[in-house]
ZABA-274780 format. One record per residue (C-alpha): residue number from 1; residue in one letter; x negated, y, z negated. Coordinates in steps of 0.1 Angstrom, whole numbers. Layout:
REM residues N
[NUM,'a',[X,Y,Z]] ...
//
This chain:
REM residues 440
[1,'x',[65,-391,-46]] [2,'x',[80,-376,-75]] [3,'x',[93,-398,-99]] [4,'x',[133,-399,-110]] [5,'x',[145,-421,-131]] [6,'x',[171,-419,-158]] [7,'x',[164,-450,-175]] [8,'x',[129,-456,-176]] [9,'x',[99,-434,-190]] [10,'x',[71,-445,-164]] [11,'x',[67,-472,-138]] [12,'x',[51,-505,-152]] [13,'x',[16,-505,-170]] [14,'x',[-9,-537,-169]] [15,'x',[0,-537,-208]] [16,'x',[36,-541,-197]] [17,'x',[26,-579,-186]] [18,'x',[31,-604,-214]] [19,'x',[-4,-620,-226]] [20,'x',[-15,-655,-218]] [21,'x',[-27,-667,-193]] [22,'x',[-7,-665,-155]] [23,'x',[24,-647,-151]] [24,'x',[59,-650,-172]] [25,'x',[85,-636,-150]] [26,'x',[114,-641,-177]] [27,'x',[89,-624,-204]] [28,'x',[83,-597,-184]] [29,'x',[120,-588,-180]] [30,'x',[126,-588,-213]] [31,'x',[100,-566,-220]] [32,'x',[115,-544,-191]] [33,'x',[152,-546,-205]] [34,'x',[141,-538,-242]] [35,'x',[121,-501,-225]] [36,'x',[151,-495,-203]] [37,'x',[174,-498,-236]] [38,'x',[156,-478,-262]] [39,'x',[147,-452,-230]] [40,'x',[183,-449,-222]] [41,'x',[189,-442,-262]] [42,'x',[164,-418,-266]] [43,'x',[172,-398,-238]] [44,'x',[210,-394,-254]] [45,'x',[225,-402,-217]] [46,'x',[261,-413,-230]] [47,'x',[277,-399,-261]] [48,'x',[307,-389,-273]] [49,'x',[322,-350,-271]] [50,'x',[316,-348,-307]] [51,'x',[278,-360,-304]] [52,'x',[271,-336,-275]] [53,'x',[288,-309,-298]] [54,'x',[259,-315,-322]] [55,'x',[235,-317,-297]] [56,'x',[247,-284,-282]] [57,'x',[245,-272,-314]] [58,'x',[211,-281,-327]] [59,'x',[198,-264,-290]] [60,'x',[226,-239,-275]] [61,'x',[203,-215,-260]] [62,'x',[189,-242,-231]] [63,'x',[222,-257,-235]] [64,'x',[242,-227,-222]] [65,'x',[217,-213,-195]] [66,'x',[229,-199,-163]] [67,'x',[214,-222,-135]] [68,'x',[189,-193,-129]] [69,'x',[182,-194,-167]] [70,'x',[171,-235,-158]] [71,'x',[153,-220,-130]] [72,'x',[135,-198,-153]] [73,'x',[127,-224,-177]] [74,'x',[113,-242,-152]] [75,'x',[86,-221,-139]] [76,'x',[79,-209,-176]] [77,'x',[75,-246,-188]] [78,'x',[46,-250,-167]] [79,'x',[28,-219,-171]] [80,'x',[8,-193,-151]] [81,'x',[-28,-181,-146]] [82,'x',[-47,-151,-136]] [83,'x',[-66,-153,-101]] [84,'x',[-84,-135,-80]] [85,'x',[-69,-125,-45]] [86,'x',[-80,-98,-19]] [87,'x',[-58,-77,-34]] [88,'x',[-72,-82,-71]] [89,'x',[-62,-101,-99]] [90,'x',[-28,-112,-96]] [91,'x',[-2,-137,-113]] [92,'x',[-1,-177,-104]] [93,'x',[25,-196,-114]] [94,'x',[11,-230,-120]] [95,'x',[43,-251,-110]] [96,'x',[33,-245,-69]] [97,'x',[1,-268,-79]] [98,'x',[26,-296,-84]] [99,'x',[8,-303,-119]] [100,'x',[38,-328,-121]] [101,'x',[28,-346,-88]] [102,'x',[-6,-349,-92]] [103,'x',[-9,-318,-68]] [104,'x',[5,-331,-37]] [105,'x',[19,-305,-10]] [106,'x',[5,-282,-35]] [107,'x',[14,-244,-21]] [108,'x',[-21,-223,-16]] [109,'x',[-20,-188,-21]] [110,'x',[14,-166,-17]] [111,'x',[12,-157,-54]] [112,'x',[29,-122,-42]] [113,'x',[60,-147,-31]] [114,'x',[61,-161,-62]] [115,'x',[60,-131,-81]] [116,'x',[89,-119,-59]] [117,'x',[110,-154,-64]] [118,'x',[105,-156,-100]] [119,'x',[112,-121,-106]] [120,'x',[154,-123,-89]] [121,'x',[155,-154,-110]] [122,'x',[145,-135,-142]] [123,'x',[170,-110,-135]] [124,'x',[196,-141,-130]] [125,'x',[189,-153,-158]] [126,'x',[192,-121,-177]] [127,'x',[226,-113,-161]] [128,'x',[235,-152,-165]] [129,'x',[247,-152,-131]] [130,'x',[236,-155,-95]] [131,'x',[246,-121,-76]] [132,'x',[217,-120,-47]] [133,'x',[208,-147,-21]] [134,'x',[169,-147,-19]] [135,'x',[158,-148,12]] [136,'x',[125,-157,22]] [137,'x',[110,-142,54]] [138,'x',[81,-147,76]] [139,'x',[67,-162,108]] [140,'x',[66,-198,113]] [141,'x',[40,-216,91]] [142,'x',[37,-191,64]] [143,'x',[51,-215,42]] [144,'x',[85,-208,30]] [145,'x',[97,-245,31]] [146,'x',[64,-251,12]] [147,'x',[76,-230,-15]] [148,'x',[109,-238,-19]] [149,'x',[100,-275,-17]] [150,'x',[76,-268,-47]] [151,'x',[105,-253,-68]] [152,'x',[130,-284,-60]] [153,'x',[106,-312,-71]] [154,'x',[98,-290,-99]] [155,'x',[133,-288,-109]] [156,'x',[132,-326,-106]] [157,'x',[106,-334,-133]] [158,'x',[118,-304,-155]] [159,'x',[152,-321,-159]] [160,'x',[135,-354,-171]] [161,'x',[121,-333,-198]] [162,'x',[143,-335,-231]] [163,'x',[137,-293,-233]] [164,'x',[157,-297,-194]] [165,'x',[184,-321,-204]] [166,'x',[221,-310,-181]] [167,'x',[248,-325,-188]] [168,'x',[285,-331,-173]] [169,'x',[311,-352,-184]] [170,'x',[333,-376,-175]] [171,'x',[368,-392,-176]] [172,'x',[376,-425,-194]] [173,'x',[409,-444,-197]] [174,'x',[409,-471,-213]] [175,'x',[431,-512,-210]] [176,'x',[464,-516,-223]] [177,'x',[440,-543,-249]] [178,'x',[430,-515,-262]] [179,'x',[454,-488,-264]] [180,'x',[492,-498,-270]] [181,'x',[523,-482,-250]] [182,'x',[503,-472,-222]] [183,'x',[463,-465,-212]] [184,'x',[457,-433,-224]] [185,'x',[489,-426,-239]] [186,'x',[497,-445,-273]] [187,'x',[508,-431,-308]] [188,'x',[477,-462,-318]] [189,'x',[445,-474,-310]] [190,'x',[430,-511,-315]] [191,'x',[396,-495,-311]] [192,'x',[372,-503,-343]] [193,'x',[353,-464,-333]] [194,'x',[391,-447,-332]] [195,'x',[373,-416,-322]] [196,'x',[367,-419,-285]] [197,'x',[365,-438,-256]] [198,'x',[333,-428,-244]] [199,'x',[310,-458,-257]] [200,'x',[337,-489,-244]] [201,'x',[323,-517,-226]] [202,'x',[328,-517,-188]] [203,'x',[357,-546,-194]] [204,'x',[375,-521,-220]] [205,'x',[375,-494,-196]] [206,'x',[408,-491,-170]] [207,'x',[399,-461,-149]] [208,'x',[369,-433,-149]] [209,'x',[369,-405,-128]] [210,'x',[335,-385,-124]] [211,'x',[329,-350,-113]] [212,'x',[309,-346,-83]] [213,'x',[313,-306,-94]] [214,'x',[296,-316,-129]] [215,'x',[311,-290,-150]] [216,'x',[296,-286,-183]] [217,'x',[312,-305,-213]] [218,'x',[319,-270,-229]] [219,'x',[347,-261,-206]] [220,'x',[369,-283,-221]] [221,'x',[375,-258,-253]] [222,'x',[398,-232,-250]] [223,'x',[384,-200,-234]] [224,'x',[386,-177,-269]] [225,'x',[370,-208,-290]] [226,'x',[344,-207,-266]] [227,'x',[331,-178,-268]] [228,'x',[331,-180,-309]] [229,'x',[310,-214,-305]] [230,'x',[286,-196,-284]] [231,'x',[283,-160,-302]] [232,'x',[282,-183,-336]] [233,'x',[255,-211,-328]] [234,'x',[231,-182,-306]] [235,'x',[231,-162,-334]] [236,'x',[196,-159,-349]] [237,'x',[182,-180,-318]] [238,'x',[153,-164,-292]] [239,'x',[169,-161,-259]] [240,'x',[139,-143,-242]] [241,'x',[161,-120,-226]] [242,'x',[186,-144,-208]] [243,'x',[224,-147,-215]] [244,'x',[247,-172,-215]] [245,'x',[264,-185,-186]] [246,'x',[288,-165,-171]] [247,'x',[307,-195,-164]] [248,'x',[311,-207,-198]] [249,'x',[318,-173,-209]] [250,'x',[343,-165,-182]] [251,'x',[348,-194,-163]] [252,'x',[369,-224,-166]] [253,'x',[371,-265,-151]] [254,'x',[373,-271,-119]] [255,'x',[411,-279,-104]] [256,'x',[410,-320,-110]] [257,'x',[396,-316,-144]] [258,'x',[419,-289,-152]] [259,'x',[452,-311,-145]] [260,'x',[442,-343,-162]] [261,'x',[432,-324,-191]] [262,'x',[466,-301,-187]] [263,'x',[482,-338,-183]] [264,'x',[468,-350,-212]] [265,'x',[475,-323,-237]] [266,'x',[508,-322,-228]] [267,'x',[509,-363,-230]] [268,'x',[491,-357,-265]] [269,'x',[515,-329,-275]] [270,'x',[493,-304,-279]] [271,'x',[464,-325,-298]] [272,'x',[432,-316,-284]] [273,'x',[412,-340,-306]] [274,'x',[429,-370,-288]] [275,'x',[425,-357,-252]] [276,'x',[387,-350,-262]] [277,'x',[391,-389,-270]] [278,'x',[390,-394,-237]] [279,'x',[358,-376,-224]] [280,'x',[320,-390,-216]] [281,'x',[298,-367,-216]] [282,'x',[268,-379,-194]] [283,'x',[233,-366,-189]] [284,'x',[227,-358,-148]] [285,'x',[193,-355,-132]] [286,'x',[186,-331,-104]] [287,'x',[177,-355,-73]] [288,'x',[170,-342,-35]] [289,'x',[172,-381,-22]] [290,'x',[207,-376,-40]] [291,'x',[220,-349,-33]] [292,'x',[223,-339,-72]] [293,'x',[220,-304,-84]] [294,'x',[202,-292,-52]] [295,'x',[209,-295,-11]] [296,'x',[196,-282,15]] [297,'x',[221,-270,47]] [298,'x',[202,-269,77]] [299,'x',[209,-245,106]] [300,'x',[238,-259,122]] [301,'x',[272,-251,122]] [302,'x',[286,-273,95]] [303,'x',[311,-271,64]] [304,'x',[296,-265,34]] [305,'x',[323,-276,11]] [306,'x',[356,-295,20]] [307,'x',[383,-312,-4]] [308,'x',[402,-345,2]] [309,'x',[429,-357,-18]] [310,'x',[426,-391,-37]] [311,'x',[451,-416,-31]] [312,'x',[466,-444,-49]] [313,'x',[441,-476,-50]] [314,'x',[419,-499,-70]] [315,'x',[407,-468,-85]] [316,'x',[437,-454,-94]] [317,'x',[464,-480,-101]] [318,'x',[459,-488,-133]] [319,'x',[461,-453,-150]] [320,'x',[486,-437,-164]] [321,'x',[520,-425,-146]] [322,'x',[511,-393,-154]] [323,'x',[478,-393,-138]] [324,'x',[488,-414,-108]] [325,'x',[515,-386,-98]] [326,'x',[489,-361,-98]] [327,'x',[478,-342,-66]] [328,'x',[441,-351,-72]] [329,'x',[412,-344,-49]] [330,'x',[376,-345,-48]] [331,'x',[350,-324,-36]] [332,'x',[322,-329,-14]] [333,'x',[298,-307,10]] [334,'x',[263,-292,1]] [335,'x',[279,-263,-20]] [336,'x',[298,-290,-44]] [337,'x',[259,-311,-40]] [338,'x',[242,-279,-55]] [339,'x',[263,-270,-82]] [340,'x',[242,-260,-116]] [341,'x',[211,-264,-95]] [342,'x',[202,-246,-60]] [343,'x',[213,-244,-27]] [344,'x',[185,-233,1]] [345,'x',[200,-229,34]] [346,'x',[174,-235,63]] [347,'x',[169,-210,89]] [348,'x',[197,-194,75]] [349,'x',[201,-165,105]] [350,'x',[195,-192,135]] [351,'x',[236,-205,125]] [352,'x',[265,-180,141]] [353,'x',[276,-153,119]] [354,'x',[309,-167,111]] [355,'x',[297,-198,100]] [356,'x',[277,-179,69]] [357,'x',[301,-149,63]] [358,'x',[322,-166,34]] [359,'x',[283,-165,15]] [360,'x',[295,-128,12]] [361,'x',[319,-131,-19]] [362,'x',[304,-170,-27]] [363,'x',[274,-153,-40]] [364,'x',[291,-123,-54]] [365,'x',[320,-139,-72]] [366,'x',[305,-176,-77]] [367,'x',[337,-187,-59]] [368,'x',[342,-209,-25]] [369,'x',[379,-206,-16]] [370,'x',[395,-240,-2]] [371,'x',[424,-247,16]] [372,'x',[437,-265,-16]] [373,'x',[417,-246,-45]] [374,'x',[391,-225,-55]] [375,'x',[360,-239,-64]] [376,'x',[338,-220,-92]] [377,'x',[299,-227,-86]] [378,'x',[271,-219,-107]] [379,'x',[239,-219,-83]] [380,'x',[210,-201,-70]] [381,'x',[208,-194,-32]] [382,'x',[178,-194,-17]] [383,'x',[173,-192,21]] [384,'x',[145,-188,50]] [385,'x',[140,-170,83]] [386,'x',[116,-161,107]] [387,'x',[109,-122,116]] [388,'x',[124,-125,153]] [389,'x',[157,-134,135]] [390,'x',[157,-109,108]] [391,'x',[149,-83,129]] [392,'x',[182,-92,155]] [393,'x',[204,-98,123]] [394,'x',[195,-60,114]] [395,'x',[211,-46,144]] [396,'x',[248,-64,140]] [397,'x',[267,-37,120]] [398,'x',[278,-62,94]] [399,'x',[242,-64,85]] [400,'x',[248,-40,58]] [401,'x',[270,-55,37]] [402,'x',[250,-85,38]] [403,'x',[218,-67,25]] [404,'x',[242,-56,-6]] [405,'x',[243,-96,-15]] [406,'x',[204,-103,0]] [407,'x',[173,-99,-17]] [408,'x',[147,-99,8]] [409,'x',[113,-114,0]] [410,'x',[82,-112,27]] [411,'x',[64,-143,35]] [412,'x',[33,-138,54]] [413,'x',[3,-152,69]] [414,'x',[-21,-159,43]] [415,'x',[-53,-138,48]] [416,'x',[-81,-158,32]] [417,'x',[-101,-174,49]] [418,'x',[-108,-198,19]] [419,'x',[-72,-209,19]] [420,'x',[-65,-212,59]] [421,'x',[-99,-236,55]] [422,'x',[-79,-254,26]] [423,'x',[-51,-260,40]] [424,'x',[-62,-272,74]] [425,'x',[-84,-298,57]] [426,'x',[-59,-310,36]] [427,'x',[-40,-317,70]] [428,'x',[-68,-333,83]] [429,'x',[-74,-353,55]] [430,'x',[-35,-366,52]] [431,'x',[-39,-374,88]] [432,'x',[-69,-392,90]] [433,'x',[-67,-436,81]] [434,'x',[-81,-442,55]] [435,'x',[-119,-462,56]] [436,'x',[-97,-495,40]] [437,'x',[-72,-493,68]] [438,'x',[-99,-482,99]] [439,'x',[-113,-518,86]] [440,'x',[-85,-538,89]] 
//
């Protein structure tokens, strides 16, 4: 199982275990606490707008990637090899041996779908937006979910990596102890730091809200400044072909971060530095168990997205007036879940074709349109089939348009006989008890 973990760097080691003789459980925790500390420092999970401003600084190409410039990065960072085929050499990209998992539910063969996956996400990256969903297509076993399974778990250990660091922030507010004439509001601050609110102990801290969107810290600069920072700080730096983020380009916060912020520049008067007091930018790690950066919608009918206003409670009564009178809601479903990540949709043609039609102008425009806002995502779409459903999808006559937003990518049988063998034993071998547990 692929390891995820945002606080510790690996699972326990013999050496971990204090010396002497027996076992000292309070010893051993204190060497635990003291790895979980100075992990959780060097992996820069909680800092300050200002900090992640010099972060974004000293890195801005990977730190204003497209999601399919992450998805890029990710097979990149692992590499490729040259390897014979029955159609000649061809390109392997290394990630589908699951070097990161010690090669478990490796993919075998199908280096022609890779080639064909990896080249729509290079042209995402280049365009710095998602425009097609790729969908993968074959009969049953050819394995699609293999593949795509691969790419997610790669995704997971690429984001560990300090070259794969995301980030999103959130909001802080915090006690009256600390902020006189109101949380949040006061002309001064009893804070020794002064600067921001985004290191305060738990007991300092009133109210946070998170974003289950995770928009990146970078929206919260005016549009024009924005696109200075970014044209400034690239300038001189390799991009290897991609672009920027059309979001952070273009784009702007999602509707709840856009009225507290709105709310708190016009509570601030206009002072930007002291809203900005109030953010925490925190470092997120793609997870399937999750749902975090990638989901998976399977082929029933179901609502990929949905809003549901916040209301007045433990949460929420000790903020500001200001706040508390806000129409606030939050966001779940598996578009919100995949946001700056992926989004594969299972079986995609078996659902009805009303269920699926709104993908039309969600991929296109990066928009899903709510009852009570519009949600702007940054994702890659990825989806599966089988040939008997492709082939009826092709006769509705609405099949056209969708090919405008599809980019089909065949899946099929694999046709050596060296890999059919390898895969069935590695089957047989899974299946099979081990000698330890036949004996028992």
């Amino acid at each position: 199982m692929t390891r995820h973990s945002n606080t510790t760097d690996s699972a326990p080691q013999a050496t971990d275990l204090p010396p002497g003789e027996g076992f000292n459980a309070q010893r051993f925790l204190e060497s635990m606490a003291e790895k979980t500390r100075s992990s959780f420092a060097s992996n820069r999970s909680v800092m300050s707008f200002a900090e992640y401003l010099a972060l974004f600084t000293g890195d801005p190409v990977a730190q204003s990637r497209s999601a399919g410039g992450f998805l890029r990065d990710t097979f990149d960072h692992y590499g490729q090899i040259e390897v014979a085929s029955a159609r000649g050499t061809v390109r392997r990209f290394k990630l589908f041996d699951c070097p990161f998992d010690d090669g478990r539910d490796a993919l075998l063969g199908q280096e022609e779908v890779q080639e064909g996956v990896y080249r729509m996400i290079s042209n995402f990256a280049t365009e710095g937006f998602t425009d097609r969903l790729i969908l993968l297509h074959g009969p049953n076993g050819s394995a699609k979910s293999t593949l795509i399974g691969c790419i997610q778990r790669a995704m997971e250990h690429y984001c560990t990596l300090p070259e794969g660091a995301l980030y999103r922030f959130n909001w802080i507010f915090p006690t009256a102890k600390l902020v006189k004439g109101g949380i949040g509001f006061g002309e001064r601050t009893e804070s020794e730091s002064g600067d921001s609110y985004a290191h305060l102990e738990e007991e300092l801290i009133e109210g946070r809200f998170s974003d289950e969107l995770r928009d990146h810290p970078l929206l919260l600069l005016p549009a024009e400044h924005r696109r200075i920072l970014l044209e400034q700080t690239l300038m001189g730096h390799e991009t290897h072909g991609a672009r920027p983020s059309r979001s952070l380009l273009q784009g702007g916060l999602s509707p709840r971060n856009r009225m507290i912020f709105e709310a708190l520049l016009n509570s601030h008067r206009g002072d930007l530095a002291r809203v900005l007091r109030h953010v925490q930018v925190e470092r997120f790690y793609i997870s399937r168990r999750y749902r975090e950066g990638v989901a998976t919608v399977g082929p029933q009918l179901a609502v990929d997205a949905s809003a549901r206003q916040l209301t007045v409670g433990r949460n929420l009564g000790g903020l500001p007036p200001a706040i508390q009178a806000l129409p606030l809601h939050e966001y779940s479903g598996e578009l919100v879940d995949g946001n700056r990540g992926m989004v594969e949709f299972e079986d995609l043609l078996k659902r009805p074709l009303d269920a699926f039609k709104y993908l039309l102008t969600t991929v296109e425009d990066g928009q899903v349109a709510l009852d009570m806002a519009t949600l702007n995502i940054d994702t890659v779409f990825i989806a599966s089939s089988n040939e008997t459903y492709l082939s009826a999808f092709k006769e509705i006559p609405e099949f056209q348009s969708f090919k405008g937003r599809m980019e089909l990518v065949r899946a099929p049988y694999l046709l050596d006989i060296r890999l059919e063998t390898a895969v069935y034993e590695d089957h047989i071998r899974r299946a099979m008890p081990s000698a330890e547990a036949v004996r028992t």
